[in-house]
C-alpha positions in Angstrom: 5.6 14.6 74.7 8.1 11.9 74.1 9.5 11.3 70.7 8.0 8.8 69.3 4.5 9.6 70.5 5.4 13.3 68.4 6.5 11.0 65.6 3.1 8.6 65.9 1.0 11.7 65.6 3.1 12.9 62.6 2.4 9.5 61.5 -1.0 9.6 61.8 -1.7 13.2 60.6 -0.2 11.9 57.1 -2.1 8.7 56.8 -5.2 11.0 57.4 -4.2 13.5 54.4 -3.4 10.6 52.1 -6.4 9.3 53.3 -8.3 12.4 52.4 -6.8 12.3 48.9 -7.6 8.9 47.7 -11.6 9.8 48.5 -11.4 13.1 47.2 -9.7 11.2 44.1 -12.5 8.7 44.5 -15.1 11.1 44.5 -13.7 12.9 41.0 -13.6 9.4 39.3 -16.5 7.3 39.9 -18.7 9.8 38.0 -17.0 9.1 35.1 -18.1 5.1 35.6 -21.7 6.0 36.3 -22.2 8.5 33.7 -22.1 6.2 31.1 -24.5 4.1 32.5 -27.0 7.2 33.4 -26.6 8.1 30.2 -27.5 4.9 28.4 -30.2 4.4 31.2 -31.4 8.1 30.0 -31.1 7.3 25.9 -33.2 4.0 26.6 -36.1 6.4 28.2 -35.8 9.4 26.5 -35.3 8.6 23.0 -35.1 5.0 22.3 -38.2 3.7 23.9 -39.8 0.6 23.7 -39.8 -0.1 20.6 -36.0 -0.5 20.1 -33.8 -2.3 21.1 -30.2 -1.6 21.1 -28.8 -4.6 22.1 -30.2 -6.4 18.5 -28.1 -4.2 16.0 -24.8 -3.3 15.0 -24.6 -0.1 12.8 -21.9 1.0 10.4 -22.0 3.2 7.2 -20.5 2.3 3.6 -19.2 4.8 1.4 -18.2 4.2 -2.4 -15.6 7.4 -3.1 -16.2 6.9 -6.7 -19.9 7.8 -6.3 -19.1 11.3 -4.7 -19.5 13.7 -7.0 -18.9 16.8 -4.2 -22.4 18.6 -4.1 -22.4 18.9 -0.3 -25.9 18.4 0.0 -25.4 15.2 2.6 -23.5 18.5 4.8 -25.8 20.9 4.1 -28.8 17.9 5.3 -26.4 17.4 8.3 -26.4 21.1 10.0 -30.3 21.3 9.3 -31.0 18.0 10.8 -29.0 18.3 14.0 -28.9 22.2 14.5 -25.1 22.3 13.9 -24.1 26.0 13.7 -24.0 27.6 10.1 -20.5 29.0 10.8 -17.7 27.3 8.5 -15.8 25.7 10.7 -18.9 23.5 12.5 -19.5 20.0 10.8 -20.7 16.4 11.7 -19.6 15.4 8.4 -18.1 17.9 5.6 -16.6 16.2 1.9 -12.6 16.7 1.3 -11.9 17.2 -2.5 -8.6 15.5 -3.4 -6.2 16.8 -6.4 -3.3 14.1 -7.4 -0.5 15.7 -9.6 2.0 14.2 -12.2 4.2 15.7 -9.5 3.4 14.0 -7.1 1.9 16.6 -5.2 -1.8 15.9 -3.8 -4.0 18.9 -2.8 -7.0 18.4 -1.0 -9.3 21.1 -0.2 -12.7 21.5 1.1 -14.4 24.9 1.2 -17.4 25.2 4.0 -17.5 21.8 4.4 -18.7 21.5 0.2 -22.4 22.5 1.9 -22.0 24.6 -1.5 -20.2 22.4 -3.9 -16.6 23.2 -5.3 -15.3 25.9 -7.5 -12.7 25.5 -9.9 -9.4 26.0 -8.1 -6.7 28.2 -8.5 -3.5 27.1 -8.0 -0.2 28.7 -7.7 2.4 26.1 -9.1 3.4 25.0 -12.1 1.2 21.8 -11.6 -1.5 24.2 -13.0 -3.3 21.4 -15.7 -1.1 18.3 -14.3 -3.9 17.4 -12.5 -3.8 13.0 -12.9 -6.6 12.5 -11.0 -9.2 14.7 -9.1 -12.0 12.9 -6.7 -14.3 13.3 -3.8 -13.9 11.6 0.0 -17.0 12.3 2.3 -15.5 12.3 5.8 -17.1 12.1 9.2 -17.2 10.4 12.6 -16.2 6.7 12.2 -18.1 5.3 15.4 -15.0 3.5 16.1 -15.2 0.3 18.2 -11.9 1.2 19.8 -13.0 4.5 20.8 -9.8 7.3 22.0 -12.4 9.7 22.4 -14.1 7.7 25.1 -11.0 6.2 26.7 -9.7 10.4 27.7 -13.3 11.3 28.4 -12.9 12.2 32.4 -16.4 12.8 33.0 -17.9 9.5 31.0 -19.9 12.1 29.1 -18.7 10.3 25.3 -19.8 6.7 25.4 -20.4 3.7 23.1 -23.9 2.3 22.7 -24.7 -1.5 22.9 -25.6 -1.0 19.0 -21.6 0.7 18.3 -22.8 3.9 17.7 -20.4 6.8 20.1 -22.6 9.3 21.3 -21.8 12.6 24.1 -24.2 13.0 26.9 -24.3 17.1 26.9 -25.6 16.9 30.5 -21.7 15.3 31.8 -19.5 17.2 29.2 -18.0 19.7 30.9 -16.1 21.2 27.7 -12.4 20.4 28.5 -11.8 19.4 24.5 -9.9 16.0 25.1 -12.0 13.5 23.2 -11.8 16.7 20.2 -7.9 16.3 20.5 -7.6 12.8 21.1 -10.0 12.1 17.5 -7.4 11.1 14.9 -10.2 12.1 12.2 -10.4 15.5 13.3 -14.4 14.7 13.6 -15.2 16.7 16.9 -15.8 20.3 18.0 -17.1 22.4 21.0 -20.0 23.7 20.2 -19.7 27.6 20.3 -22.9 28.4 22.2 -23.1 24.7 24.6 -19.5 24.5 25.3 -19.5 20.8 25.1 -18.3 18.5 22.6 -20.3 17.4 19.2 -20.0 15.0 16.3 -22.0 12.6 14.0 -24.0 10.3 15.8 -25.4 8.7 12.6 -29.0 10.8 13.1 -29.1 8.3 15.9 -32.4 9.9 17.0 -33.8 8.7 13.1 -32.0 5.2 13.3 -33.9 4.4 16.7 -36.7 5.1 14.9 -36.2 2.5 11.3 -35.1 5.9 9.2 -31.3 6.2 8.0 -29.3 9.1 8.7 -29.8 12.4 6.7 -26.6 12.4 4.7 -27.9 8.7 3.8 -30.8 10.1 2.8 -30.0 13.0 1.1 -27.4 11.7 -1.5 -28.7 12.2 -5.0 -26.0 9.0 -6.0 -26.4 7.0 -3.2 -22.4 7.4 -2.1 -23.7 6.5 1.5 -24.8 3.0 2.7 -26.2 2.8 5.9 -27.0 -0.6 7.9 -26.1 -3.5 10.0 -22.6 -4.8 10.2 -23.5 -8.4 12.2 -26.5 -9.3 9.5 -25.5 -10.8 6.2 -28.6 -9.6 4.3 -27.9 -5.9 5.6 -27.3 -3.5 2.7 -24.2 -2.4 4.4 -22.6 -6.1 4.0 -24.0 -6.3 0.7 -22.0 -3.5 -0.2 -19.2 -4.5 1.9 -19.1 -8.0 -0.2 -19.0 -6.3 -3.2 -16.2 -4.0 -3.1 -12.4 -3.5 -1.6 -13.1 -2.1 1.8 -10.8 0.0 3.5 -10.6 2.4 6.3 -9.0 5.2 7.3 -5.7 5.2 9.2 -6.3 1.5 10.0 -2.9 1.5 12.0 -4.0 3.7 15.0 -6.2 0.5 15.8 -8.8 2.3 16.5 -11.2 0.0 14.2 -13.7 2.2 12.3 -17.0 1.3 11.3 -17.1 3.7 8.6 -16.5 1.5 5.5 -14.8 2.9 2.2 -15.0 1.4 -1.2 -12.2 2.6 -3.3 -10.1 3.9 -1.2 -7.3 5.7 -2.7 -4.0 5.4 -1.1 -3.6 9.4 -0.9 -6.2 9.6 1.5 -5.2 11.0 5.0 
Protein backbone atom coordinates (compact mmCIF):
# COMPACT_ATOMS: atom_id res chain seq x y z
CA UNK A 1 0.00 0.00 0.00
CA UNK A 2 1.42 3.34 -0.94
CA UNK A 3 1.75 5.95 1.70
CA UNK A 4 -0.65 8.15 1.41
CA UNK A 5 -3.45 5.63 0.79
CA UNK A 6 -1.95 4.01 4.55
CA UNK A 7 -2.26 7.70 5.72
CA UNK A 8 -6.09 8.11 4.00
CA UNK A 9 -7.22 5.01 5.84
CA UNK A 10 -5.62 6.31 9.08
CA UNK A 11 -7.45 9.37 8.21
CA UNK A 12 -10.58 7.84 7.87
CA UNK A 13 -10.47 5.35 10.79
CA UNK A 14 -10.16 8.62 13.10
CA UNK A 15 -12.99 10.62 11.48
CA UNK A 16 -15.00 7.34 12.17
CA UNK A 17 -14.04 7.23 16.02
CA UNK A 18 -14.64 10.91 16.47
CA UNK A 19 -17.58 10.32 14.65
CA UNK A 20 -18.65 7.55 16.96
CA UNK A 21 -18.13 9.87 19.95
CA UNK A 22 -20.04 12.87 19.10
CA UNK A 23 -23.34 10.31 18.77
CA UNK A 24 -22.55 8.39 21.65
CA UNK A 25 -22.17 12.04 23.23
CA UNK A 26 -25.50 12.84 21.47
CA UNK A 27 -27.12 9.96 22.67
CA UNK A 28 -26.19 10.77 26.59
CA UNK A 29 -27.47 14.37 26.15
CA UNK A 30 -30.61 14.77 24.41
CA UNK A 31 -32.43 12.88 27.25
CA UNK A 32 -31.63 15.42 29.44
CA UNK A 33 -33.72 17.98 26.84
CA UNK A 34 -36.63 15.64 26.49
CA UNK A 35 -37.02 14.73 30.02
CA UNK A 36 -38.18 17.80 31.01
CA UNK A 37 -40.64 17.93 28.60
CA UNK A 38 -41.89 14.11 29.39
CA UNK A 39 -42.00 15.13 32.64
CA UNK A 40 -44.22 18.22 32.34
CA UNK A 41 -46.16 16.30 29.62
CA UNK A 42 -46.52 13.44 32.54
CA UNK A 43 -47.38 16.19 35.61
CA UNK A 44 -50.10 17.75 33.13
CA UNK A 45 -51.79 14.01 32.96
CA UNK A 46 -51.06 12.58 36.01
CA UNK A 47 -51.65 15.06 38.63
CA UNK A 48 -52.58 18.35 37.29
CA UNK A 49 -55.50 17.43 35.06
CA UNK A 50 -57.88 19.40 33.52
CA UNK A 51 -58.79 21.51 35.79
CA UNK A 52 -55.52 23.51 36.11
CA UNK A 53 -53.78 25.20 34.36
CA UNK A 54 -50.24 25.93 34.96
CA UNK A 55 -49.51 28.40 32.49
CA UNK A 56 -52.20 30.99 34.54
CA UNK A 57 -50.14 31.30 37.85
CA UNK A 58 -47.08 32.23 39.32
CA UNK A 59 -46.46 30.88 42.92
CA UNK A 60 -44.19 32.11 45.73
CA UNK A 61 -44.35 31.93 49.48
CA UNK A 62 -44.09 34.97 52.17
CA UNK A 63 -42.63 34.47 55.42
CA UNK A 64 -42.79 37.16 58.36
CA UNK A 65 -39.58 35.97 60.74
CA UNK A 66 -41.13 37.91 63.47
CA UNK A 67 -44.17 35.62 63.54
CA UNK A 68 -42.06 32.36 64.01
CA UNK A 69 -42.32 31.38 67.28
CA UNK A 70 -40.25 27.78 66.60
CA UNK A 71 -42.97 25.10 67.32
CA UNK A 72 -42.01 22.95 64.30
CA UNK A 73 -45.32 21.96 63.58
CA UNK A 74 -45.13 23.40 59.77
CA UNK A 75 -41.95 20.37 59.76
CA UNK A 76 -43.59 17.99 61.45
CA UNK A 77 -46.97 18.72 58.78
CA UNK A 78 -44.19 18.50 56.01
CA UNK A 79 -42.69 14.79 56.60
CA UNK A 80 -46.41 13.55 57.18
CA UNK A 81 -47.67 15.19 54.10
CA UNK A 82 -45.04 14.10 51.61
CA UNK A 83 -43.72 10.78 53.32
CA UNK A 84 -40.26 12.33 54.04
CA UNK A 85 -38.30 9.89 56.24
CA UNK A 86 -38.59 10.37 60.13
CA UNK A 87 -34.80 10.26 60.41
CA UNK A 88 -33.18 13.75 61.61
CA UNK A 89 -31.34 14.68 58.94
CA UNK A 90 -34.47 14.30 56.08
CA UNK A 91 -36.44 17.72 55.68
CA UNK A 92 -38.33 19.74 52.85
CA UNK A 93 -38.37 22.53 55.17
CA UNK A 94 -36.95 22.46 58.96
CA UNK A 95 -36.87 26.16 61.25
CA UNK A 96 -33.15 27.50 62.20
CA UNK A 97 -33.14 29.22 65.68
CA UNK A 98 -30.86 32.25 65.66
CA UNK A 99 -28.92 33.52 68.93
CA UNK A 100 -27.21 37.18 68.50
CA UNK A 101 -24.65 38.01 71.36
CA UNK A 102 -23.34 41.36 72.78
CA UNK A 103 -20.26 39.66 71.43
CA UNK A 104 -20.93 39.62 68.41
CA UNK A 105 -21.17 36.02 68.17
CA UNK A 106 -24.45 34.52 66.45
CA UNK A 107 -25.44 30.86 67.11
CA UNK A 108 -27.91 29.31 65.28
CA UNK A 109 -29.10 25.90 65.90
CA UNK A 110 -31.90 23.73 64.87
CA UNK A 111 -32.44 20.38 66.55
CA UNK A 112 -34.56 17.74 64.23
CA UNK A 113 -35.51 20.17 62.11
CA UNK A 114 -37.64 22.05 65.41
CA UNK A 115 -40.47 19.07 64.39
CA UNK A 116 -40.27 19.16 68.33
CA UNK A 117 -39.77 22.76 69.31
CA UNK A 118 -36.47 24.08 71.05
CA UNK A 119 -35.00 23.53 74.37
CA UNK A 120 -33.23 26.00 76.30
CA UNK A 121 -29.59 25.85 75.19
CA UNK A 122 -26.61 25.28 76.85
CA UNK A 123 -23.75 27.07 75.95
CA UNK A 124 -20.19 26.94 76.69
CA UNK A 125 -18.84 30.58 76.64
CA UNK A 126 -18.91 33.32 78.58
CA UNK A 127 -21.75 34.81 76.37
CA UNK A 128 -23.93 32.60 78.68
CA UNK A 129 -27.03 35.45 79.34
CA UNK A 130 -25.55 37.97 76.62
CA UNK A 131 -28.02 36.87 74.56
CA UNK A 132 -29.27 40.54 72.52
CA UNK A 133 -31.61 39.03 70.55
CA UNK A 134 -32.92 35.37 69.97
CA UNK A 135 -35.44 34.65 66.91
CA UNK A 136 -36.86 32.12 64.57
CA UNK A 137 -36.08 31.68 60.48
CA UNK A 138 -38.27 28.93 58.76
CA UNK A 139 -36.06 27.70 55.88
CA UNK A 140 -36.82 25.64 52.80
CA UNK A 141 -36.60 25.35 49.08
CA UNK A 142 -36.80 28.83 47.46
CA UNK A 143 -38.27 27.73 43.95
CA UNK A 144 -35.77 29.92 42.49
CA UNK A 145 -36.34 31.37 38.98
CA UNK A 146 -32.74 31.08 38.28
CA UNK A 147 -32.51 27.54 39.20
CA UNK A 148 -28.45 25.94 39.80
CA UNK A 149 -30.06 22.83 40.66
CA UNK A 150 -31.65 22.47 37.16
CA UNK A 151 -28.87 24.05 35.19
CA UNK A 152 -26.15 20.70 36.70
CA UNK A 153 -29.10 18.36 36.43
CA UNK A 154 -27.53 15.78 33.51
CA UNK A 155 -30.57 13.78 33.17
CA UNK A 156 -33.30 16.79 33.00
CA UNK A 157 -34.86 14.95 35.97
CA UNK A 158 -35.12 18.62 38.24
CA UNK A 159 -37.14 21.08 36.14
CA UNK A 160 -39.10 24.36 36.44
CA UNK A 161 -42.86 24.43 35.92
CA UNK A 162 -44.64 27.03 33.66
CA UNK A 163 -46.28 28.19 37.21
CA UNK A 164 -42.19 28.66 38.84
CA UNK A 165 -42.50 26.00 41.04
CA UNK A 166 -38.95 23.33 40.71
CA UNK A 167 -39.94 20.00 40.87
CA UNK A 168 -37.66 16.30 40.35
CA UNK A 169 -39.15 13.77 38.13
CA UNK A 170 -38.02 10.46 40.31
CA UNK A 171 -38.49 8.35 37.16
CA UNK A 172 -35.01 10.41 35.33
CA UNK A 173 -32.98 10.97 38.63
CA UNK A 174 -30.46 8.69 38.61
CA UNK A 175 -29.06 9.78 42.15
CA UNK A 176 -25.64 11.41 41.25
CA UNK A 177 -26.31 14.35 44.14
CA UNK A 178 -25.33 17.41 41.83
CA UNK A 179 -28.45 19.59 42.02
CA UNK A 180 -28.01 18.59 46.23
CA UNK A 181 -24.49 20.13 45.93
CA UNK A 182 -25.04 22.82 43.60
CA UNK A 183 -28.33 24.24 46.14
CA UNK A 184 -26.78 27.20 47.93
CA UNK A 185 -29.77 26.72 50.60
CA UNK A 186 -28.70 23.38 51.45
CA UNK A 187 -32.54 22.42 50.64
CA UNK A 188 -32.00 18.92 48.88
CA UNK A 189 -31.26 15.31 49.89
CA UNK A 190 -31.14 11.72 48.47
CA UNK A 191 -33.69 9.99 49.71
CA UNK A 192 -32.24 7.00 51.65
CA UNK A 193 -34.51 4.27 50.44
CA UNK A 194 -35.22 5.96 46.41
CA UNK A 195 -31.79 7.08 45.83
CA UNK A 196 -32.91 10.14 43.99
CA UNK A 197 -33.00 13.65 44.94
CA UNK A 198 -35.95 15.40 47.15
CA UNK A 199 -37.01 18.84 48.32
CA UNK A 200 -40.16 21.12 48.87
CA UNK A 201 -42.27 21.31 46.07
CA UNK A 202 -44.70 23.68 47.81
CA UNK A 203 -47.38 20.42 48.34
CA UNK A 204 -47.59 21.03 44.63
CA UNK A 205 -49.86 18.02 44.42
CA UNK A 206 -52.43 20.40 47.07
CA UNK A 207 -51.75 23.71 45.09
CA UNK A 208 -52.93 21.97 41.71
CA UNK A 209 -55.80 21.32 43.47
CA UNK A 210 -56.87 25.28 45.12
CA UNK A 211 -55.31 24.00 48.79
CA UNK A 212 -52.02 25.73 50.10
CA UNK A 213 -49.13 23.80 51.15
CA UNK A 214 -49.12 22.01 54.58
CA UNK A 215 -46.63 24.13 56.36
CA UNK A 216 -49.07 27.02 55.09
CA UNK A 217 -51.61 25.33 56.61
CA UNK A 218 -50.45 24.21 59.66
CA UNK A 219 -48.97 27.47 61.18
CA UNK A 220 -50.80 28.32 64.35
CA UNK A 221 -49.47 32.36 63.63
CA UNK A 222 -49.75 32.40 60.21
CA UNK A 223 -45.65 32.99 59.68
CA UNK A 224 -46.35 31.47 56.08
CA UNK A 225 -48.09 33.25 53.14
CA UNK A 226 -48.73 31.34 50.22
CA UNK A 227 -49.95 32.76 46.70
CA UNK A 228 -49.48 34.37 43.45
CA UNK A 229 -46.53 36.63 42.70
CA UNK A 230 -47.99 38.12 39.07
CA UNK A 231 -51.59 39.04 40.70
CA UNK A 232 -51.87 42.26 42.68
CA UNK A 233 -54.85 41.03 44.82
CA UNK A 234 -52.89 37.75 45.71
CA UNK A 235 -52.29 37.49 49.56
CA UNK A 236 -48.67 36.96 48.82
CA UNK A 237 -48.30 40.63 47.19
CA UNK A 238 -50.42 41.89 49.80
CA UNK A 239 -47.97 40.85 52.15
CA UNK A 240 -45.20 41.66 49.98
CA UNK A 241 -46.61 45.44 49.88
CA UNK A 242 -46.71 45.61 53.30
CA UNK A 243 -43.37 44.75 54.62
CA UNK A 244 -39.43 44.98 53.73
CA UNK A 245 -38.91 41.99 51.56
CA UNK A 246 -35.76 40.34 51.41
CA UNK A 247 -34.26 37.14 50.35
CA UNK A 248 -31.70 35.00 51.11
CA UNK A 249 -28.21 35.27 49.63
CA UNK A 250 -29.59 37.64 46.89
CA UNK A 251 -26.04 37.89 45.34
CA UNK A 252 -25.71 34.28 43.98
CA UNK A 253 -28.49 35.64 41.49
CA UNK A 254 -30.27 32.88 41.77
CA UNK A 255 -33.65 34.94 42.34
CA UNK A 256 -35.83 33.24 45.06
CA UNK A 257 -39.36 33.22 45.32
CA UNK A 258 -39.34 32.62 48.78
CA UNK A 259 -40.13 36.07 50.28
CA UNK A 260 -38.98 37.26 53.91
CA UNK A 261 -40.35 39.97 55.97
CA UNK A 262 -37.86 41.08 58.47
CA UNK A 263 -35.02 39.81 57.48
CA UNK A 264 -32.29 40.12 59.79
CA UNK A 265 -28.95 40.81 58.48
CA UNK A 266 -27.35 37.68 60.44
CA UNK A 267 -29.19 35.41 58.41
CA UNK A 268 -27.02 32.89 56.32
Amino acid sequence: MKKWQSENANGMKRRKFIKNILFSLAALTTPAVLSAQEALKKLQTWIIGEDYNPFEHYWGMGIDINKCIGCGKCADACKKENDVPKAPFFFRTWVERYRIFKSGKTFVDSPNGAINGFRKPYYESEDKDKVIRSFFVPKICNHCDNPPCVQVCPVGATFKTPDGVVLVDGDYCIGCRYCIQACPYGARFLHPEKRTAEKCTFCYHRVVKGLVPACVEICPTQTRIFGEIKKKASPLMRFMRKHKIGVLKPSLNTEPKVYYANLDMEVR
